[in-house]
C-alpha positions in Angstrom: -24.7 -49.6 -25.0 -24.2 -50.2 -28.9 -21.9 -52.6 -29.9 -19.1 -50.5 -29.6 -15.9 -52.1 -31.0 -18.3 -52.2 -34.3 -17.9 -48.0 -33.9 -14.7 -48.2 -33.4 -14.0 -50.4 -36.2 -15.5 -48.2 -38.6 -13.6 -45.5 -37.2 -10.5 -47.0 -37.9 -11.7 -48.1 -41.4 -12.6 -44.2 -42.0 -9.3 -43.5 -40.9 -7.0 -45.8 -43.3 -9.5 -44.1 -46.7 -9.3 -41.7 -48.2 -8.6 -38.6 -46.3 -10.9 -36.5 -48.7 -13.5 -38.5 -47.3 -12.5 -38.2 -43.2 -10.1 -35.8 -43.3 -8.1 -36.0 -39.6 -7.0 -33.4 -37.3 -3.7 -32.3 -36.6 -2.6 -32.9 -32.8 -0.2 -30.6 -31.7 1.2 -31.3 -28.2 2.8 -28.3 -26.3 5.3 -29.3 -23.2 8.0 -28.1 -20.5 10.0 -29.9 -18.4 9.0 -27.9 -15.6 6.3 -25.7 -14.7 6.0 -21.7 -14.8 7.4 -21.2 -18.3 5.0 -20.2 -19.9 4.0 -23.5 -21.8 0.0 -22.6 -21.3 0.6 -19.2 -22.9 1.8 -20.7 -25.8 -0.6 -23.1 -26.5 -3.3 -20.0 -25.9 -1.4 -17.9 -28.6 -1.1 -20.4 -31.0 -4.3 -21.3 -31.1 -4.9 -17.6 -31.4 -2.8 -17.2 -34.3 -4.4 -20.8 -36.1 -7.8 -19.2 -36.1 -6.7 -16.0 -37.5 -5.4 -18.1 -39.9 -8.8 -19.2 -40.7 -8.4 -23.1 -39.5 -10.6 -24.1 -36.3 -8.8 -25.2 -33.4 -9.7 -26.6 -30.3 -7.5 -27.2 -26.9 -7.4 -30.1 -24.4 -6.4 -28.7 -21.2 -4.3 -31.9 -20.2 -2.7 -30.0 -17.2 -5.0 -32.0 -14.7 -6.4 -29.7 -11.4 -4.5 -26.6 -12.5 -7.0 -25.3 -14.8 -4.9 -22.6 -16.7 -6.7 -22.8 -19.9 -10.1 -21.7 -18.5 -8.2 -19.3 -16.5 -6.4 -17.4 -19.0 -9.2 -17.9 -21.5 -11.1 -16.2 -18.4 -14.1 -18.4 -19.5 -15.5 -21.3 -16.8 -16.4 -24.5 -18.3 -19.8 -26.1 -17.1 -18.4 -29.6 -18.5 -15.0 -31.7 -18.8 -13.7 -34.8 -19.5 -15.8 -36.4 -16.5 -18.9 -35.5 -17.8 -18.1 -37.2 -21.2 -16.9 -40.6 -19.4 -19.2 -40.8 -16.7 -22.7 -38.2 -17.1 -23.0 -39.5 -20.7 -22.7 -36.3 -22.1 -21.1 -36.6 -26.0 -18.1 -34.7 -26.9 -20.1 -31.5 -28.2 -21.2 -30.6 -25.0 -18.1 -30.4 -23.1 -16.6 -27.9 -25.3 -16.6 -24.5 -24.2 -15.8 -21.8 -26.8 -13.7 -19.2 -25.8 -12.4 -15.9 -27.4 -12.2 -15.9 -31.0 -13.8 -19.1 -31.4 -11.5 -21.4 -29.8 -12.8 -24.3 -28.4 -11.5 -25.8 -25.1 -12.0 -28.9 -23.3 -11.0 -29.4 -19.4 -9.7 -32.6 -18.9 -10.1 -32.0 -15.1 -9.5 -36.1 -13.3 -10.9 -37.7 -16.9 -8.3 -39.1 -18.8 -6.0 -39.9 -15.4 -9.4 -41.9 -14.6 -9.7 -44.0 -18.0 -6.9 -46.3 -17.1 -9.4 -47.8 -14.5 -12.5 -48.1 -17.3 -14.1 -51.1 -19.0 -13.5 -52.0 -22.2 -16.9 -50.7 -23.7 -16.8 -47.5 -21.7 -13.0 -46.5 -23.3 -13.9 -47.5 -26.8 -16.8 -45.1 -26.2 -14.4 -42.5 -25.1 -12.3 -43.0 -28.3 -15.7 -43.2 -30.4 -16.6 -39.7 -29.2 -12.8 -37.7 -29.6 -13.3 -39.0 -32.7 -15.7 -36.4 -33.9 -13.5 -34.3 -33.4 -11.6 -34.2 -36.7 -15.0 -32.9 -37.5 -15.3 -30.4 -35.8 -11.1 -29.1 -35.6 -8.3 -28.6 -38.0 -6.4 -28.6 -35.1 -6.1 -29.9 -31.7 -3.5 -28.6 -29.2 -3.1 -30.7 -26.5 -1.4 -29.0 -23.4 0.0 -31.1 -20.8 1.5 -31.0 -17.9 5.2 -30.2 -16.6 7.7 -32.8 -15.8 8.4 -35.9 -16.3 5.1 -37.6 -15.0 3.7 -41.2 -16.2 0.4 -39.0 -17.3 2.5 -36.9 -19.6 4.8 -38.7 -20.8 1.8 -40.8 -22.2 0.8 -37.8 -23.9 4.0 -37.1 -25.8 4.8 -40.7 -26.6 1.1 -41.1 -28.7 1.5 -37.1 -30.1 3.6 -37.3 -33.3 4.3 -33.3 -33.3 5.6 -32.4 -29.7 6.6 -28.3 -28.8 8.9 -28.2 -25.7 8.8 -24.5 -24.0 12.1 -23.8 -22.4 13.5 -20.2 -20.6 17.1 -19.6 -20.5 17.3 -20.4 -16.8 19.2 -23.2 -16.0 16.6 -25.4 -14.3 14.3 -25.2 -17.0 16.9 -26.3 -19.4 18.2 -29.2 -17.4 14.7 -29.8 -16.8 13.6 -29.9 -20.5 16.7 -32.1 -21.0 15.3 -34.3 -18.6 12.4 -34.6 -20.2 14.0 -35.8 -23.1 15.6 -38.2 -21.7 12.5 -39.7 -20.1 10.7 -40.0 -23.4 13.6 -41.6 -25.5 13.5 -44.3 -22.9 9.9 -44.8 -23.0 9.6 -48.3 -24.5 6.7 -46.9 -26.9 8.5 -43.6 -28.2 9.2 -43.7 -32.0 11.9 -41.1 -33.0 11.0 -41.8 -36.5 7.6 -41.1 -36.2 8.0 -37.9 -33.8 9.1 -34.5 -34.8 10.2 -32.3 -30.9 10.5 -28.8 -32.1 11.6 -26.0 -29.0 9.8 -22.8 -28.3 12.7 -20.4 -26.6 10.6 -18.3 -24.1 11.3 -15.5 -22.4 14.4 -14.3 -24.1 16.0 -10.9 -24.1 16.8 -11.4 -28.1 16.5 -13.9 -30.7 20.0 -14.1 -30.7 19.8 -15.4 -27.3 16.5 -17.7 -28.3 19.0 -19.7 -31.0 21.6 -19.7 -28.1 19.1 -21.8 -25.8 18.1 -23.8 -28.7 21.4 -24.4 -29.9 22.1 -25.4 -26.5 19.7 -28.3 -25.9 19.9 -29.5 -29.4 23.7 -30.0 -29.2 23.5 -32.4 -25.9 20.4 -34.1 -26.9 22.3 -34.8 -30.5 25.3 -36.1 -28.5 23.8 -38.0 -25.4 20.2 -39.0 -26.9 20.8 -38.9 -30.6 17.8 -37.1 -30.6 17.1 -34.1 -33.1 15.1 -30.8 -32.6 13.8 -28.2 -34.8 13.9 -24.9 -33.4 10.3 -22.9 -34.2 11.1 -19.3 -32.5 11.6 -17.7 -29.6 9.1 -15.3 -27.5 10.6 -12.3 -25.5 10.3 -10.8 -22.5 7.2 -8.6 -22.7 5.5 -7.1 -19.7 2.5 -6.6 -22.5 1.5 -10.6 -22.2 1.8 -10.3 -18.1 -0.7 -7.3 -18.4 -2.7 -9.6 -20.1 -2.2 -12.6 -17.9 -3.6 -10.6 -15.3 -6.4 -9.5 -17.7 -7.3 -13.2 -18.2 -7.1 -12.6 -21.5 -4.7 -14.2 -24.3 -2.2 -11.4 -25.3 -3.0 -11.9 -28.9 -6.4 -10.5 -28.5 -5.7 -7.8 -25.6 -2.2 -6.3 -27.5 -2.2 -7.5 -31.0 0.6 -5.5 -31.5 2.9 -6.5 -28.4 6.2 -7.7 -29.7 5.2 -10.9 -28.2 2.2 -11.2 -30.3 4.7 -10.9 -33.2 6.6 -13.6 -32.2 3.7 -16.0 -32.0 2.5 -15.0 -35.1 6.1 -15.8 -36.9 5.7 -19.4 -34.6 2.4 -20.6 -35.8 3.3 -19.7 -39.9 6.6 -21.9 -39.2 4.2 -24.1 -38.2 1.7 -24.1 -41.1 4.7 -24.5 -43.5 4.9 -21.3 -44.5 8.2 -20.5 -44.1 9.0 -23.5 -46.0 11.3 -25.6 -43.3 9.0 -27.4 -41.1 9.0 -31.6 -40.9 6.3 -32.8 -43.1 3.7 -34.4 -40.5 0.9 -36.3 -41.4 -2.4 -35.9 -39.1 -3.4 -38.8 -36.9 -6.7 -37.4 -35.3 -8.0 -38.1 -32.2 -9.0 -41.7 -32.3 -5.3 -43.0 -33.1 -3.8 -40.4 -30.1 -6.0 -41.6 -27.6 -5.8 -45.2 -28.6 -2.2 -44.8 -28.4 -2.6 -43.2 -24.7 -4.9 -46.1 -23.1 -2.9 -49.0 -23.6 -4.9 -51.0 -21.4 -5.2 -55.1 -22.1 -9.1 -54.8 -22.6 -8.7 -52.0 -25.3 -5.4 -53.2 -26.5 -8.0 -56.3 -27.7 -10.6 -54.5 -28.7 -9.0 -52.6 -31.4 -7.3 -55.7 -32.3 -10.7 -57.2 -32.6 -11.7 -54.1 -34.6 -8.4 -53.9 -37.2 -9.3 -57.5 -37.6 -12.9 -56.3 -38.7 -11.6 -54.4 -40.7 -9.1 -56.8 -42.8 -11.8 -59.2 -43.1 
């Protein structure tokens, strides 16, 4: 294998230029503090909404054995993360390209199974997720739910999180609790991380601000934490139909009022509505290095910034 903390060192050299010259993506990562809300539908609709937009967007299906990407997208993948860390396969071939454009990669057992790695084998990992500021604008990473070591090392490395909450009350004590889990992580930066919150499932945007309002107020008071509030997606039996469909419900019913809502999400998010948190992209090397904090990597990009200062 090539020497690879030399790759990564040049990656990382890339990186800190000029961003003319390697411009990175933006990692989005969507979560829920419990499962069945709807958290995959978002990150399916946004991406929608991004490439009508005109940017190119990619998903990591982070949700390990459940599949729901691939599912929804109502594509199968004939690669994952496995094949990338163990069949030698580079990063271009696990893709899959579903509707519209967007790309998807399943993480299937991969990045659970890189804690385990050699050194050389996870700098090669990093090496490769690093072409993909290449190749997206945007990367949106969908985990998990819950309050699991897995992805809770997700959120702690992702600098732009989107919790997905309903307005039943285990999903909000459950998002709360989520919360709570990541503000004690001993890596989570607060000043470095922006949480916005998705209301899903709401009978009105009146009751969307309600929910938001809601959480923010007792993770102000208790966490000292601060959310932005993005939107909120209602009820609409129009996205279930598509569901069913396997089909995202931006492309089956592009004018479901659902649809609307996800439209009004992703230009909050690209700034257009003038009161999102400024957040600068860390692409995909810096997330991932973030996630595998491993001894052997730990010194090997610490062998590679020190390349890099000499």
């Amino acid at each position: 294998m090539q020497d690879q903390a030399t790759q990564l060192r040049n990656i990382i050299k890339n990186a800190n230029s000029s961003r003319s010259n390697r411009p990175l993506a933006r990692v989005i990562t969507v979560t829920s503090g419990k499962g069945g809300v709807g958290k995959s539908n978002v990150a399916i609709n946004l991406a929608i909404q991004f490439r009508k937009m005109g940017q190119r967007v990619i998903i990591l299906d982070a949700d390990f054995g459940l599949a729901n990407i691939e599912i929804m997208f109502g594509t199968v993948p004939k690669h994952n993360l496995c094949d990338l860390i163990y069949q030698g396969k580079n990063i271009k071939e696990i893709i899959t390209w579903g509707p519209m454009g967007v790309g998807f990669i399943s993480g299937g057992s991969g990045i659970s199974g890189m804690y385990n790695l050699s050194r050389d084998y996870l700098v090669y990992i990093i090496v490769n997720l690093a072409e993909l500021d290449a190749i997206a604008d945007t990367i949106i990473v969908d985990t998990g739910a819950g309050i699991s070591d897995a992805v809770l090392e997700f959120l702690v490395a992702s600098g732009e999180i989107i919790l997905v909450t309903t307005p039943e009350p285990t999903s909000i004590t459950d998002s709360y609790s989520l919360l709570k889990a990541l503000n004690h992580h001993p890596r989570f930066s607060r000043e470095d991380t922006v949480i916005k919150t998705v209301s899903n499932r709401v009978g009105s945007e009146a009751e969307g601000q309600q929910l938001y309002h809601k959480l923010s107020a007792v993770s102000n008071r208790y966490l000292k934490l601060p959310l932005t509030y993005l939107g909120s997606i209602p009820q609409d039996q129009q996205l279930s139909n598509a569901v069913m469909q396997q089909s995202p419900v931006s492309i089956a019913f592009p004018n479901a009022k659902s649809v609307r809502s996800f439209e009004s999400i992703a230009r909050n998010l690209s700034g257009a509505l003038g009161n999102e948190p400024e957040v600068q992209p860390r692409g995909m090397a810096a997330f991932f290095s973030h996630i595998i904090k491993s001894r052997k990597l730990e010194s090997t990009t610490a062998e590679a910034v020190s390349g890099t200062k000499g």
